[in-house]
N, C-alpha and C positions, 0 to 999 in steps of 0.2 A: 875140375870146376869149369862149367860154363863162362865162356865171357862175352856175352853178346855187346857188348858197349861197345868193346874195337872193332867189332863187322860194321855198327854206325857210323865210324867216323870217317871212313874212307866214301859212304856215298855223300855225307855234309861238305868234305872237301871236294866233291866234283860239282857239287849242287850249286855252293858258295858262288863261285865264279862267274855261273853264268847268268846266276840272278844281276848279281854288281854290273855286267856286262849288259843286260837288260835296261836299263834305269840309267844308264850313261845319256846324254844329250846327242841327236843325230850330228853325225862331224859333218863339215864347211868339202863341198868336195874338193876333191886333189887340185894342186895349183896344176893350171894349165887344161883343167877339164869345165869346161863352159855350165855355168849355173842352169838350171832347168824355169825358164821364164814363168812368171805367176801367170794365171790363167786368166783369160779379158773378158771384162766384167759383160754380162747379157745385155745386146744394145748398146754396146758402146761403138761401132759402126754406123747405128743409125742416124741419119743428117737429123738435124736438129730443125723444127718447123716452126716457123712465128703462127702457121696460124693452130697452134696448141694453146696459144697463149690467151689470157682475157684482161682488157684495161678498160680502161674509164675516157666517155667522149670530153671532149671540152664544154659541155653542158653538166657533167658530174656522173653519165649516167653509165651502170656498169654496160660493157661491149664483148662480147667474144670475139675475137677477130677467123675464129671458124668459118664462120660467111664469110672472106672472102677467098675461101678453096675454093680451088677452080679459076683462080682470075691470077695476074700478074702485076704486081702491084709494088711502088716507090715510096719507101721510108722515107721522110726528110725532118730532121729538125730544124726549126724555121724560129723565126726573131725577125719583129715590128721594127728595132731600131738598128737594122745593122747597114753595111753597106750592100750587102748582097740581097737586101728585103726586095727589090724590083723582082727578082726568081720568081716572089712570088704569082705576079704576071704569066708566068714561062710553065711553070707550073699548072696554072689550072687551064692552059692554053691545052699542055700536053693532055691533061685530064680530061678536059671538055673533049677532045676531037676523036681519042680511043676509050674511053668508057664502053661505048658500044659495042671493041672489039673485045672487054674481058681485060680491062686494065682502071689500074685507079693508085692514085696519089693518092697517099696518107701521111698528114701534119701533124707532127709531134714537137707543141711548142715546148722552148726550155731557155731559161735564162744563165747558161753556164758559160756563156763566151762572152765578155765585156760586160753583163747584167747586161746584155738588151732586148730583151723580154720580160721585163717588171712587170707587166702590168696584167689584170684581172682577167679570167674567163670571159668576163662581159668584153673588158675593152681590147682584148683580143681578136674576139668575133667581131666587133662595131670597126675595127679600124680593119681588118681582110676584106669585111666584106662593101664595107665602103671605098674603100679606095682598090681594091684590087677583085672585088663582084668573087669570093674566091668560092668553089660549090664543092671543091672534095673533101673527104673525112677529117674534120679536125679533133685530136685528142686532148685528154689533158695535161697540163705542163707538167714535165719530165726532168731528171737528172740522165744525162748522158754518160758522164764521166763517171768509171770504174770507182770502187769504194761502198763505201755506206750509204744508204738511200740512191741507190742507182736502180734506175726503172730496170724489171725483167725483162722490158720488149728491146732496150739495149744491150742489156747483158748477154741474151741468144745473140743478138746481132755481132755484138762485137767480138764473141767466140766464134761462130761460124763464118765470118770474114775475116779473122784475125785483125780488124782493126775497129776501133771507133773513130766518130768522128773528131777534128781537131781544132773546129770552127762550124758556125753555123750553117746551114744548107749543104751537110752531107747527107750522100743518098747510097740508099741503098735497094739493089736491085731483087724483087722476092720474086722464085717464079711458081706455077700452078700447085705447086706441092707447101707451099712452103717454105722451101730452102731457098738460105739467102746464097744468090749468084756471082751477084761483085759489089763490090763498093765503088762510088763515084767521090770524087774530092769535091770539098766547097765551092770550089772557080768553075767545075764542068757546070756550064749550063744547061738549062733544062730543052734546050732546041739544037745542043750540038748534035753534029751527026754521030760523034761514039755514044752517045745515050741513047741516041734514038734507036741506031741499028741495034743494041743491044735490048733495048725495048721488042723492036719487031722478032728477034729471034727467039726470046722466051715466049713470046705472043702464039710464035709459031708450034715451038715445041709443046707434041703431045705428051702428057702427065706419063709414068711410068704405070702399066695395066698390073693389077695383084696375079701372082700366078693362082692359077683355076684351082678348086680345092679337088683332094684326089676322092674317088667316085668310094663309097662305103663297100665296104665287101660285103 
């Protein structure tokens, strides 16, 4: 009598095994053999640029800050009622005198240090430029501080410096490309000599050139 059923069974048992062996979950490797690092995401090396970004002047109106590629230019959050509002003097002193070299102060008012910047777009503008004649870009009022409703033009900043500001008239230094350079504390004034030299030296530095595209075959 034929018995083909027991020739079956002996390739079901070699089959079995390697299927169940298949379908198992990949093992954690051996202790002491170093995990294989996840792969870093595309662009995540690349500096981080403000002027990508787009916000609104202190008249309401939207702005790209793209115009000013090419130029070297100082974040400040700024407040009407602080101790440090004289800056704003120092400020548009520095603005006025290198504008023509490819430099410019940009005012990003905010009332997150003591409330002292309450007041309106109008009476913002009516009290700079009255009492401090003030002529570089003013924006619109800002949140600084990390969280909910925190402006993006802060946000890049305070990643790419690792720090935000901790009181009014921090600055922050952007050069030709974009990328933020350093951050200055509230007390550096706007005429000390470490701002300024570090002004003159982005001033100086040329942008990095894209390499040449390669010729078509």
């Amino acid at each position: 009598m034929r018995q083909p059923i027991l020739v079956l069974f002996p390739v079901l048992a070699l089959a079995l095994p390697g299927a169940a062996r298949s379908q198992q979950p990949p093992q954690p490797p051996a202790k002491g053999e170093p995990a294989k690092p996840a792969p870093e995401p595309k662009g995540a090396t690349t500096p981080m640029s403000l002027y990508t970004l787009k916000t609104r002047t202190l008249d309401g109106k939207d702005v790209d800050l793209s115009q000013y590629k090419g130029k070297v230019t100082l974040v400040v959050n700024v407040a009407s009622k602080c101790g440090l509002t004289p800056q704003y003097e120092g400020l548009e002193a520095l603005h006025s005198k290198l504008k023509e070299k490819g430099f410019a102060v940009l005012g990003f008012p905010s009332n997150d240090f003591g409330g002292q910047e309450p007041g309106t777009p109008e009476q913002i503008r009516a009290f700079c430029t009255d009492k401090y004649k003030v002529d570089f870009p003013m924006f619109a009022k800002v949140q600084t501080k990390a969280g909910e409703g925190q402006s993006p033009v802060y946000d890049l900043l305070g990643k790419a410096a690792g720090k935000l500001p901790e009181w009014n008239f921090g600055k922050y230094l952007v050069g030709k490309d974009g990328t933020v350079l350093q951050f200055f504390d509230s007390k550096v004034k706007p005429d000390s000599e470490e701002l300024r030299a570090a002004i003159d030296k982005a001033l100086a530095d040329k942008p990095a050139e894209k390499p040449a595209d390669k010729p078509k075959k």
